[in-house]
MDTraj code that builds the backbone (N, CA, C; nanometers):
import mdtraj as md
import numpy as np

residues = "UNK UNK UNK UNK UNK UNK UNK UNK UNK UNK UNK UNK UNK UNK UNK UNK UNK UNK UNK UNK UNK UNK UNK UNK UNK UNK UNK UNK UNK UNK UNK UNK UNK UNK UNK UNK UNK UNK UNK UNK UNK UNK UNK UNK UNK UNK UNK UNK UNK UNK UNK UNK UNK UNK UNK UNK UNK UNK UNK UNK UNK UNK UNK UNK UNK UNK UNK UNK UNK UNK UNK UNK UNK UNK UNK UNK UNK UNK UNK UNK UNK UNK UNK".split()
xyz = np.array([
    [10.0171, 10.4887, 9.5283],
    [9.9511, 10.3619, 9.5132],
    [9.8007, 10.3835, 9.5116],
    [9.7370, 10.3085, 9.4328],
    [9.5959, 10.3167, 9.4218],
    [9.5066, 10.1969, 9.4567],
    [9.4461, 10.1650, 9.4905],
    [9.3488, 10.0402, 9.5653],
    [9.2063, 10.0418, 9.4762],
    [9.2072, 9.9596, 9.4290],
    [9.0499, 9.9641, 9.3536],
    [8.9948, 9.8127, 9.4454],
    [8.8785, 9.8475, 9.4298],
    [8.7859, 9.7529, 9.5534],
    [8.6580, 9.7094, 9.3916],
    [8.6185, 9.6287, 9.4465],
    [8.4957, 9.5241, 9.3689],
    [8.3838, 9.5514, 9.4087],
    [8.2744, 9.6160, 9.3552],
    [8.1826, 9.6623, 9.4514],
    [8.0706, 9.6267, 9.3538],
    [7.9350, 9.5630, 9.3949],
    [7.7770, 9.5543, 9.3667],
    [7.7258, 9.6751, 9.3217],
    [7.6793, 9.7401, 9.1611],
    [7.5983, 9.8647, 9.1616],
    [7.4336, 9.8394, 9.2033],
    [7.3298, 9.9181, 9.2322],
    [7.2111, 9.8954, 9.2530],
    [7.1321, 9.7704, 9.1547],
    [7.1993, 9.7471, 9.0407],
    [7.1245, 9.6653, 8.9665],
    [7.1888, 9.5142, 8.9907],
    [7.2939, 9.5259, 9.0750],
    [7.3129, 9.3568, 9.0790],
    [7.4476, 9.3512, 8.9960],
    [7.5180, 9.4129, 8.9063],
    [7.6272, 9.4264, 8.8518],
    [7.7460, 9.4619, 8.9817],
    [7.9105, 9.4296, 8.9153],
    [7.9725, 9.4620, 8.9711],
    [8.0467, 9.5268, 8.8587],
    [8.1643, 9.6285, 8.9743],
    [8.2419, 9.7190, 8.8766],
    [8.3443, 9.7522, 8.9889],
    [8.4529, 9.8167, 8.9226],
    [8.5630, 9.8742, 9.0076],
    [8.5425, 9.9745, 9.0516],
    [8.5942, 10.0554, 9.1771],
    [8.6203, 10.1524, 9.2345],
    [8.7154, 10.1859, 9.2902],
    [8.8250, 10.3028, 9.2666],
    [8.8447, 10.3440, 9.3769],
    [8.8630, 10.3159, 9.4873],
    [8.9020, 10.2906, 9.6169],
    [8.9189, 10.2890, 9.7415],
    [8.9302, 10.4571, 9.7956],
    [8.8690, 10.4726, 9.8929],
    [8.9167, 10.6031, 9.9358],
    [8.9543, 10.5922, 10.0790],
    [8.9862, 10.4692, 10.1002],
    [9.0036, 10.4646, 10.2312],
    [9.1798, 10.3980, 10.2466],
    [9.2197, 10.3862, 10.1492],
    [9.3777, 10.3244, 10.1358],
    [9.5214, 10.4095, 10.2582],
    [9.4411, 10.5336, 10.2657],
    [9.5726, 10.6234, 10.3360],
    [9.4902, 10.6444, 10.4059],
    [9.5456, 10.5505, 10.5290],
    [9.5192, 10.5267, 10.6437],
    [9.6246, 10.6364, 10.7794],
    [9.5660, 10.7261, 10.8617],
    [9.6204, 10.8105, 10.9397],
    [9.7135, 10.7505, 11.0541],
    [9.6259, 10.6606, 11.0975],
    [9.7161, 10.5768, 11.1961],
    [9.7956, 10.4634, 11.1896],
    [9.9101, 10.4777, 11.2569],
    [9.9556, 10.3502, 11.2452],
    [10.0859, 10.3037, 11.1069],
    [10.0937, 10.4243, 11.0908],
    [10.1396, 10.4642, 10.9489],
    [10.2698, 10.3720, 10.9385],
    [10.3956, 10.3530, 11.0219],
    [10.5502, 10.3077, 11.0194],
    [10.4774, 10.1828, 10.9950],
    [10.3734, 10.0842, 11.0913],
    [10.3723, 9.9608, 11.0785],
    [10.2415, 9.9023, 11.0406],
    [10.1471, 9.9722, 10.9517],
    [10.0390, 9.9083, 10.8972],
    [10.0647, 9.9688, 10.7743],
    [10.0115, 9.8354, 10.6665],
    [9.9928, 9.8507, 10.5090],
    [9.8743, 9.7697, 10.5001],
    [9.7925, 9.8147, 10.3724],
    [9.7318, 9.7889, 10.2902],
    [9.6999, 9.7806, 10.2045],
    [9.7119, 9.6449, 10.1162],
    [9.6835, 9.6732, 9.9799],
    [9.4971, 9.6274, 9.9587],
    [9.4698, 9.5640, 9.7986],
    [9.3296, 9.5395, 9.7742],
    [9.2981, 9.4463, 9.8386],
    [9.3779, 9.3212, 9.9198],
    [9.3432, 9.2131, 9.9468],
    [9.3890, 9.1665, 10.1088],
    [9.4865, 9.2273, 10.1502],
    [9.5174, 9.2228, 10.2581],
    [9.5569, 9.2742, 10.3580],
    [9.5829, 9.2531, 10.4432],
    [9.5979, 9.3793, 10.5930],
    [9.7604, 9.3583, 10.6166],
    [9.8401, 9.4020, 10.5987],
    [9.9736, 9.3784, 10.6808],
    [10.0435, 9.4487, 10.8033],
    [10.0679, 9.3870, 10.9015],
    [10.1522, 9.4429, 11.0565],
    [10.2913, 9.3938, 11.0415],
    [10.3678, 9.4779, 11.0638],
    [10.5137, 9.4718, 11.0841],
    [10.6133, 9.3554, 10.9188],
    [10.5169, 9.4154, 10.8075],
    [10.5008, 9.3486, 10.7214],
    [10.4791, 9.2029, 10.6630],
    [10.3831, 9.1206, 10.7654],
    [10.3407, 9.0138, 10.7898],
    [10.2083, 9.0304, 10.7390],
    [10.1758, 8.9159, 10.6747],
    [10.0127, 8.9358, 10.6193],
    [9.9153, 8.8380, 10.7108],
    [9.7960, 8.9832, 10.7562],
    [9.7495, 8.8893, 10.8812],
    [9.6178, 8.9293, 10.8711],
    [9.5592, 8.9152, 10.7699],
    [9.3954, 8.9433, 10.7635],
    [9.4059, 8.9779, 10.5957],
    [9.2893, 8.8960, 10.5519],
    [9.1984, 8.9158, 10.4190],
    [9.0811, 9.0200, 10.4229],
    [9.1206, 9.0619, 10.3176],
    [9.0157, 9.2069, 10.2809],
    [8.9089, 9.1294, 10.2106],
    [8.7669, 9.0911, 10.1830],
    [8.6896, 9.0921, 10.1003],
    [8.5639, 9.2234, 10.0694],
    [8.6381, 9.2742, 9.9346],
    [8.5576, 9.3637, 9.9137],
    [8.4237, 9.3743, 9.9049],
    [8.3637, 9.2618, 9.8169],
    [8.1795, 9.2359, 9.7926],
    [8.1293, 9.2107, 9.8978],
    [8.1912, 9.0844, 10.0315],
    [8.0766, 9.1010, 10.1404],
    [8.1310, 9.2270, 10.2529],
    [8.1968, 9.2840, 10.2116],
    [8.2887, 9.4001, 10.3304],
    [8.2774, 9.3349, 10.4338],
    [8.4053, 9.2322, 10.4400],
    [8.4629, 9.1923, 10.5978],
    [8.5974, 9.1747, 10.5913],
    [8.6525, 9.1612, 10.6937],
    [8.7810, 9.1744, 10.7118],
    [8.8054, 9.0754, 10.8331],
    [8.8778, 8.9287, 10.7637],
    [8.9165, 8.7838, 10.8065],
    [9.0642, 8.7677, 10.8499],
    [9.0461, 8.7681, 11.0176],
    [9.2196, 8.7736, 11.0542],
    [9.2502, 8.6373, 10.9938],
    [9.3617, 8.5488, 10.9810],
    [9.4316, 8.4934, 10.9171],
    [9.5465, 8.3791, 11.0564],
    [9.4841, 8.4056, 11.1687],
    [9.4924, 8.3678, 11.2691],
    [9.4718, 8.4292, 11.3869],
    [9.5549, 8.3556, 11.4876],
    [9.5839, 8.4796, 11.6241],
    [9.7070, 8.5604, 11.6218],
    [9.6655, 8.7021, 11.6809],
    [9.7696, 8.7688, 11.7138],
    [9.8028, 8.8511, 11.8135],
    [9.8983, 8.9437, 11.8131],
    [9.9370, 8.9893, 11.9459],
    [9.8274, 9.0939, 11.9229],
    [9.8481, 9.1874, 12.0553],
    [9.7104, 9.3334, 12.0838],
    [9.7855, 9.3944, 11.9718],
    [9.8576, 9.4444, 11.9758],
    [9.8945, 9.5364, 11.8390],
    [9.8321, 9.5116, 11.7421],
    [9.8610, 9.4065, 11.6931],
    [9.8386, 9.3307, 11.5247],
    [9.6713, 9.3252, 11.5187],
    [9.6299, 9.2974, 11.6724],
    [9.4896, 9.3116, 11.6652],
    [9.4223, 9.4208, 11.6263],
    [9.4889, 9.5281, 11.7091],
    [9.4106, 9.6623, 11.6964],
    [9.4465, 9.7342, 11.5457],
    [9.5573, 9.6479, 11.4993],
    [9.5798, 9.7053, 11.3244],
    [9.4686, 9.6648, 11.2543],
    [9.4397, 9.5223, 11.2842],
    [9.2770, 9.4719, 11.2444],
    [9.2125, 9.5315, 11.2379],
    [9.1459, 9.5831, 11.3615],
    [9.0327, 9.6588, 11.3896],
    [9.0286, 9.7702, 11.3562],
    [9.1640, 9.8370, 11.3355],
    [9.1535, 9.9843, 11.2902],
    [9.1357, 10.0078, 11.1434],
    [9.1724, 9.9011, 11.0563],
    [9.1092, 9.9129, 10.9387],
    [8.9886, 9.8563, 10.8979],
    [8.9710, 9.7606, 10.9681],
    [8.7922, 9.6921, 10.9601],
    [8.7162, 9.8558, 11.0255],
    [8.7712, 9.8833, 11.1265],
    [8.6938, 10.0121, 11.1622],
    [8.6345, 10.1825, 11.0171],
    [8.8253, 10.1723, 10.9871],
    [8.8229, 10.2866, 10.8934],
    [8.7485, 10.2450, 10.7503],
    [8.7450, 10.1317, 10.7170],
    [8.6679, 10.0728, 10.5786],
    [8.5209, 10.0637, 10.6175],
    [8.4802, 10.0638, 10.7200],
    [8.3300, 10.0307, 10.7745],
    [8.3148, 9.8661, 10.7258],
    [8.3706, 9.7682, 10.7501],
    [8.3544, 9.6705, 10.7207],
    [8.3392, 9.5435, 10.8262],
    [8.3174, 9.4752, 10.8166],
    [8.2597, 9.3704, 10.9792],
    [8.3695, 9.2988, 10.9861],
    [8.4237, 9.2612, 11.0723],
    [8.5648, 9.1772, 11.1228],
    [8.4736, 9.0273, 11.1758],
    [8.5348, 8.9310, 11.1094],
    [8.5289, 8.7743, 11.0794],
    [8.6382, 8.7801, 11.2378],
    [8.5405, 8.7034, 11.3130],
    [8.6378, 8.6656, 11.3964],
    [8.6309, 8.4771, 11.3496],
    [8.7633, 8.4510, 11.3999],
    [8.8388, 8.3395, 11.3457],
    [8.8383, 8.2564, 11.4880],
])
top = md.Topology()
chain = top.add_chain()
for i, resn in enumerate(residues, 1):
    res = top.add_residue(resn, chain, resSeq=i)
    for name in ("N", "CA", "C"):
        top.add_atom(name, md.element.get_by_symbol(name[0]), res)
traj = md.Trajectory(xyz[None], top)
């Protein structure tokens, strides 16, 4: 699977990329990710936005589901929207 992300070049344009952050080490049996969203125990529980890089849980959840949050807002370098 491949993940392309939406990204700003220096001049103010946007263009596709790549993701290089899609294969994720941890967490592997019960976290997925595709371009747009975060999934735990295959439940979709956080929005990816690529252009402002944040990552919007989609409600409340348990510590697990949280720390699946955070571990990909962490591994993308992206700011977590708290809700």
């Amino acid at each position: 699977m491949r993940v392309y992300s939406i990204v700003k070049t220096d001049k103010g344009r946007t263009k596709m990329k790549q993701h290089s952050k899609w294969n994720l080490d941890k967490y592997k049996q019960n976290l997925r990710v595709d371009n747009e969203s975060v999934y735990s125990y295959d439940t979709r529980v956080a929005h990816i936005n690529h252009l402002d890089k944040t990552i919007t849980p989609l409600g409340w959840w348990s510590v697990t589901t949280s720390k699946h949050i955070n571990y990909v807002a962490g591994e993308y370098g992206y700011t977590l929207n708290k809700t």
